[in-house]
C-alpha positions as CSV (number, residue, x, y, z in Angstrom):
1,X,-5.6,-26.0,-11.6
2,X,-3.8,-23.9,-14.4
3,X,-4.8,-24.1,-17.7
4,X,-3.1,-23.2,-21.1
5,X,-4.7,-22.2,-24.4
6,X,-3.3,-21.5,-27.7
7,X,-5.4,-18.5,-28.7
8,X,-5.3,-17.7,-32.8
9,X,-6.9,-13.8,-33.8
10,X,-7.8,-12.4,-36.8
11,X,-6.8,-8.6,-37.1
12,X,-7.7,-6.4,-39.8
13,X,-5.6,-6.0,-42.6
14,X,-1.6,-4.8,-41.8
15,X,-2.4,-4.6,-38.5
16,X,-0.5,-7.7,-37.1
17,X,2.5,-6.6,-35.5
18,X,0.9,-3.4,-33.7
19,X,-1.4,-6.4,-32.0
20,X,1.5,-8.6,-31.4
21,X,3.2,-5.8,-29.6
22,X,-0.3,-5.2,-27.5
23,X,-0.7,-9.1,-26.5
24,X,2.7,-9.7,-25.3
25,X,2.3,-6.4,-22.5
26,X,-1.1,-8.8,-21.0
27,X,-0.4,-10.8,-18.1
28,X,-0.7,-14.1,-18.6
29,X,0.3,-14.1,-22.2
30,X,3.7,-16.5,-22.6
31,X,4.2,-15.8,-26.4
32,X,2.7,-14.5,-29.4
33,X,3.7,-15.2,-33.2
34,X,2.7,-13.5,-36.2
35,X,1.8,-16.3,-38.9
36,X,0.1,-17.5,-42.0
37,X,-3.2,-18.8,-42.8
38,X,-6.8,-18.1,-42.0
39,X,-5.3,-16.4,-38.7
40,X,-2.7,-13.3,-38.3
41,X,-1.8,-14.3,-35.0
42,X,-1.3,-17.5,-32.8
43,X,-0.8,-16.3,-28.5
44,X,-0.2,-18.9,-25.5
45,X,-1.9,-18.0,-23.1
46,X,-1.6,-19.2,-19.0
47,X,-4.3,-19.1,-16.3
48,X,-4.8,-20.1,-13.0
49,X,-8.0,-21.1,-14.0
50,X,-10.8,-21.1,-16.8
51,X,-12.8,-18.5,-15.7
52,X,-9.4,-16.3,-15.7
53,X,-8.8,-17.5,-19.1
54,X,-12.2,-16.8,-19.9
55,X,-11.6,-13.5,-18.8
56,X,-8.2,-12.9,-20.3
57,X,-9.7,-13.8,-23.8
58,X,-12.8,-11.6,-23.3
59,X,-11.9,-8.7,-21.4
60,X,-8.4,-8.0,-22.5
61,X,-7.4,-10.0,-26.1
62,X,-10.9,-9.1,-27.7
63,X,-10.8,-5.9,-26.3
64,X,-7.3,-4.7,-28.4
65,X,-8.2,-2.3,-31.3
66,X,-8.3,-4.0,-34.7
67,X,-8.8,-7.7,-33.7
68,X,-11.4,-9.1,-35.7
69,X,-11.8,-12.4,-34.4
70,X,-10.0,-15.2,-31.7
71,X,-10.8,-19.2,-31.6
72,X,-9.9,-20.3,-28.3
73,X,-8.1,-23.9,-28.2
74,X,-7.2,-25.3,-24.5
75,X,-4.4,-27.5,-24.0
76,X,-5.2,-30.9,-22.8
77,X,-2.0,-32.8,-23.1
């Protein structure tokens, strides 16, 4: 079952669209916006799975220098 998430990250200060560029080159990543607000950065992200997503989020998102911070949303609807 596939599963889709909108994932919003906080990146330290300036740093947006060097993480932007970084999100959209991971697999499984549809789209990524810079935007306003208590984030920087709002990605859609698409698994084949949860623990993929899991993983996705974790291993790869988290792992890009100067992100601060992601909240995790899954789409139910």
């Amino acid at each position: 079952m596939a599963v889709e998430a909108y994932v919003f990250i906080e990146c330290e200060h300036a740093r947006s669209k060097e993480v932007q560029a970084k999100l959209l080159k991971i697999g499984g990543v549809k789209d990524a916006r810079v935007v306003t607000g208590p984030y920087d950065l709002i990605a859609l992200v698409t698994a084949s799975n949860f623990k993929v997503l899991g993983d996705v989020v974790i291993s790869k998102i988290q792992a890009i220098n100067h992100v601060k911070k992601t909240l995790t949303n899954v789409i139910i609807e």
